[in-house]
C-alpha positions in Angstrom: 16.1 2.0 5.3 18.3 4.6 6.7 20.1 7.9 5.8 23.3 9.5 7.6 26.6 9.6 7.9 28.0 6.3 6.5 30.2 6.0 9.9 27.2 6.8 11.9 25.1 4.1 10.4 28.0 1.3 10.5 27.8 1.9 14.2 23.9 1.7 14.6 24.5 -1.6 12.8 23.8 -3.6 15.9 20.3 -1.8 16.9 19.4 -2.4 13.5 20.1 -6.0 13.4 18.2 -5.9 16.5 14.7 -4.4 14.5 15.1 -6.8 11.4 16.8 -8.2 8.7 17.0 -6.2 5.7 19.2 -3.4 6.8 20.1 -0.9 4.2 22.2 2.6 4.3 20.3 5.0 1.9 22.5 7.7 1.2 22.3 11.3 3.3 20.5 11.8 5.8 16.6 12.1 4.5 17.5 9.3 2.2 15.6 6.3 4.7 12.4 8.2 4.9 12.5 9.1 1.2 12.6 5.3 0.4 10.0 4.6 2.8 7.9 6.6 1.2 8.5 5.5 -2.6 7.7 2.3 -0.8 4.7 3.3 0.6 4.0 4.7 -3.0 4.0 1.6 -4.5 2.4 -0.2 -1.8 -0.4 2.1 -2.4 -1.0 2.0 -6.4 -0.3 -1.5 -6.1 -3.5 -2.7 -3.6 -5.0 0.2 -5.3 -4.5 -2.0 -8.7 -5.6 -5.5 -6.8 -8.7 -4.0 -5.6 -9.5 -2.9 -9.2 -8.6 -6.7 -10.6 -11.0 -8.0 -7.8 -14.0 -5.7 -8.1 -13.7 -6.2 -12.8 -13.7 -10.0 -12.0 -16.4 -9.9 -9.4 -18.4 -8.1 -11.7 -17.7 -10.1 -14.6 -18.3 -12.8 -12.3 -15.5 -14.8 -12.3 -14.1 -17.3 -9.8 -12.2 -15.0 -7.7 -9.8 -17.2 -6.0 -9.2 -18.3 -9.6 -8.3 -14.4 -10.5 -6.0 -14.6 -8.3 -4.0 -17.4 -8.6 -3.7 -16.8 -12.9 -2.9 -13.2 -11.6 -0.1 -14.7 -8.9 1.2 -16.6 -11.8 2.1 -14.1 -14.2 3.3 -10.4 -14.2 0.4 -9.4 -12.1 2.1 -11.4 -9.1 2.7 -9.2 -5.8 3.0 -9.2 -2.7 -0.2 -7.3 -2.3 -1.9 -10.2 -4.4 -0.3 -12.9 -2.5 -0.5 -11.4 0.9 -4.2 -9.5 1.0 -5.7 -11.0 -2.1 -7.4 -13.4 -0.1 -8.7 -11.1 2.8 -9.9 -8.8 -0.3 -11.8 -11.6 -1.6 -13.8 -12.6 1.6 -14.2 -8.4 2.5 -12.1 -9.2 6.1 -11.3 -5.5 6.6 -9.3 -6.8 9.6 -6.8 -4.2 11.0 -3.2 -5.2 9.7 -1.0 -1.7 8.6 -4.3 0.5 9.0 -5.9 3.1 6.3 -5.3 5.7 8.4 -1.4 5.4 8.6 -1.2 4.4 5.2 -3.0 8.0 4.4 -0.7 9.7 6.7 2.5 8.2 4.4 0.8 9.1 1.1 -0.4 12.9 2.4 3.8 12.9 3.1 4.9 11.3 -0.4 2.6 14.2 -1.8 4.3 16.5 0.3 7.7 15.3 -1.0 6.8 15.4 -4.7 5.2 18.4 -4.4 8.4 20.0 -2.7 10.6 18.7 -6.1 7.8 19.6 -8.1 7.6 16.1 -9.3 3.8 15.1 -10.5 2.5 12.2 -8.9 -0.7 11.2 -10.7 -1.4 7.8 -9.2 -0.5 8.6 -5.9 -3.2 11.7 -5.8 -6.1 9.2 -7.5 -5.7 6.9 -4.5 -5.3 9.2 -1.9 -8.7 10.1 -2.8 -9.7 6.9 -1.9 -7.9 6.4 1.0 -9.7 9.7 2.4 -13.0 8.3 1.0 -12.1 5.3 3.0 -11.7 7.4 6.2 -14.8 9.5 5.3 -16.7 6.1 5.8 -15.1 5.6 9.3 -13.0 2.9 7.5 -9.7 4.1 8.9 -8.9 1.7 11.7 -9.4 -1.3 8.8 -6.7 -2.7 7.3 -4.9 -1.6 4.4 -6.8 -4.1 2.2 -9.8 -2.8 3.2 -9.8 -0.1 0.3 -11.6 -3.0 -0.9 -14.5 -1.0 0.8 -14.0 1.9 -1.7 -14.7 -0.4 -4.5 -18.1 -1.8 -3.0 -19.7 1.2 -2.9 -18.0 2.6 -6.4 -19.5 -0.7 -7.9 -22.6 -1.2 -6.0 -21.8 -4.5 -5.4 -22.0 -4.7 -1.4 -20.7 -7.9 -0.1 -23.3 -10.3 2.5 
């Protein structure tokens, strides 16, 4: 994801290539980080929404490895589900992208809405947890480890 000059960005082609494979020119420049961020945005409601499915099913006691594969089967499926389902499921808070950076992107996709005056109601709710998270020392986890937020929302604190 990159904004700038169109010219400019045709020449940075080869660093690119160098840092990965999906390369794509964004518009203006500004236009990268504000695609990061709507990314970021939907990272963020989406384990937000896999942590929810997790902590109904374990309370409803379902098979949770069964959850998730009818939920990777149907319109449920993410990457989120695929990817972190199962460290969700055993509560390995193990560092991957970490809470604290994933706060830092939604404090700035708050600060971008805000700026356009464009209301972002899902984003705030899970911001809140994301600083609950950190309030908990949980910000060196990894991103799935909003998990946490959910154990002590439910009660249901994992052995």
């Amino acid at each position: 994801m990159a904004g700038g000059d169109a010219a400019d960005f045709a020449r940075a082609q080869p660093y690119f290539a160098a840092l990965g494979s999906t390369i794509t020119h964004c518009g203006e420049t500004g236009a990268g980080q504000t695609v990061k961020l709507c990314n970021q945005l939907v990272v963020g409601i989406n384990i937000q929404g896999v942590c929810e499915a997790i902590a109904l099913g374990r309370a409803a006691g379902v098979d949770l490895d069964k959850l998730r594969t009818v939920l990777l089967g149907g319109s449920a499926a993410s990457w989120m589900m695929d990817k972190l389902g199962p460290a969700i499921i055993a509560g390995d808070a193990a560092a991957g992208f970490r809470i604290d950076l994933m706060f830092k992107d939604l404090r700035l996709v708050q600060e971008l809405a805000q700026g356009l005056s464009v209301p972002l109601p899902g984003t705030a709710l899970v911001t809140t947890q994301y600083v609950d998270a950190r309030a908990h020392g949980e910000g060196g986890n990894g991103n799935q480890a909003l998990f946490c937020v959910y154990d002590r929302i439910t009660n249901q604190r994992r052995g």
